[in-house]
C-alpha positions as CSV (number, residue, x, y, z in Angstrom):
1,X,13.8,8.7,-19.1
2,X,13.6,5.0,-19.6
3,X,11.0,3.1,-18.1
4,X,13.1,1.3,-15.4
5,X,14.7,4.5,-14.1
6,X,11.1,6.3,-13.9
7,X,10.3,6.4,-10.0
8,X,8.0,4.1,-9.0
9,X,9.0,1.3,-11.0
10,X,7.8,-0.4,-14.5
11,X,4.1,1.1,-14.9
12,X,1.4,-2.2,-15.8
13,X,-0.8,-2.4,-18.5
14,X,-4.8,-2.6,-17.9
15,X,-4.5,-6.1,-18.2
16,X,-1.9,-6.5,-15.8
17,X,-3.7,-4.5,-13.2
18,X,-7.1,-6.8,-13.9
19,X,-5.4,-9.9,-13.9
20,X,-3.0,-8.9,-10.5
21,X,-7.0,-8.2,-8.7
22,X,-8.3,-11.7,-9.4
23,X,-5.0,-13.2,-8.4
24,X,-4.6,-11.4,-5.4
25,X,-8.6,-12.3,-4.3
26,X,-8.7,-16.0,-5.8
27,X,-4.8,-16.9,-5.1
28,X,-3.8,-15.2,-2.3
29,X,-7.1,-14.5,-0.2
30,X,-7.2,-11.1,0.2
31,X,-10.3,-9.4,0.6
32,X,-11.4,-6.6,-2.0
33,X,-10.7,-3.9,0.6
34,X,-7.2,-5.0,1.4
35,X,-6.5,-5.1,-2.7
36,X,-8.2,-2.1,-3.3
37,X,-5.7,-0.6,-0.7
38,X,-2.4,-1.7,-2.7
39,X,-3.9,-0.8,-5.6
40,X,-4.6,2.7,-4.8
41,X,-8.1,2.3,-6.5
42,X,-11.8,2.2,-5.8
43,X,-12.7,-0.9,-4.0
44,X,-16.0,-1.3,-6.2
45,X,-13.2,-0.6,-9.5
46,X,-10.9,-3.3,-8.3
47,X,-13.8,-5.6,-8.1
48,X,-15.1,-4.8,-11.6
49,X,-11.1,-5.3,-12.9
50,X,-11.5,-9.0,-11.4
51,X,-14.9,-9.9,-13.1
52,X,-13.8,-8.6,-16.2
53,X,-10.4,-10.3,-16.5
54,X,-12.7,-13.7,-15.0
55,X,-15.0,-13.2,-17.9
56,X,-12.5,-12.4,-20.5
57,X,-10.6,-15.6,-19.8
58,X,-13.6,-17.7,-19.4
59,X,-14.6,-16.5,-23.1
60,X,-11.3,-17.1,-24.2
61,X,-11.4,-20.8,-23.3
62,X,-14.9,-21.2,-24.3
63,X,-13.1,-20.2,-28.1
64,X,-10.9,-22.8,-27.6
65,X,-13.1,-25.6,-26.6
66,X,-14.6,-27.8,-28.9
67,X,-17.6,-29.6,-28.7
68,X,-18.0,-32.9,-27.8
69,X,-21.9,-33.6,-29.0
C-alpha cells in the first residue's frame, strides 16, 4: 500500500509530532491536556515533545548567530 491510501492518513515523523505540540500550546492555546488528547499520547510525553523541539530550535539559532562583542 502506498502511504496516502493507508487508513488513517500520511503517518508524521518525530519531528513533526514535537513541533505540531509546541504549536498547538504556543499558537493555538491549547492546554497540554487538550493536546495530549488529539494526540493520543501521555500528557507528561506531549509536554516533553514541546520542550525538546523548543530547545532544539533555540540551539539551532544559537549556531546561527554570530557575535556581536
Amino acid at each position: 500500500m502506498t502511504p496516502a491510501a493507508q487508513p488513517g492518513g500520511p503517518s508524521l515523523g518525530v519531528e513533526d509530532l514535537h513541533r505540531m505540540a509546541w504549536q498547538m500550546h504556543h499558537q493555538d492555546g491549547m492546554s497540554w491536556a487538550h493536546i495530549a488528547a488529539e494526540l493520543e499520547e501521555p500528557l507528561a510525553a506531549v509536554e516533553r515533545m514541546a520542550a525538546l523541539y523548543q530547545q532544539l530550535t533555540d540551539q539551532a539559532a544559537d549556531e546561527q548567530q554570530h557575535t556581536l562583542f
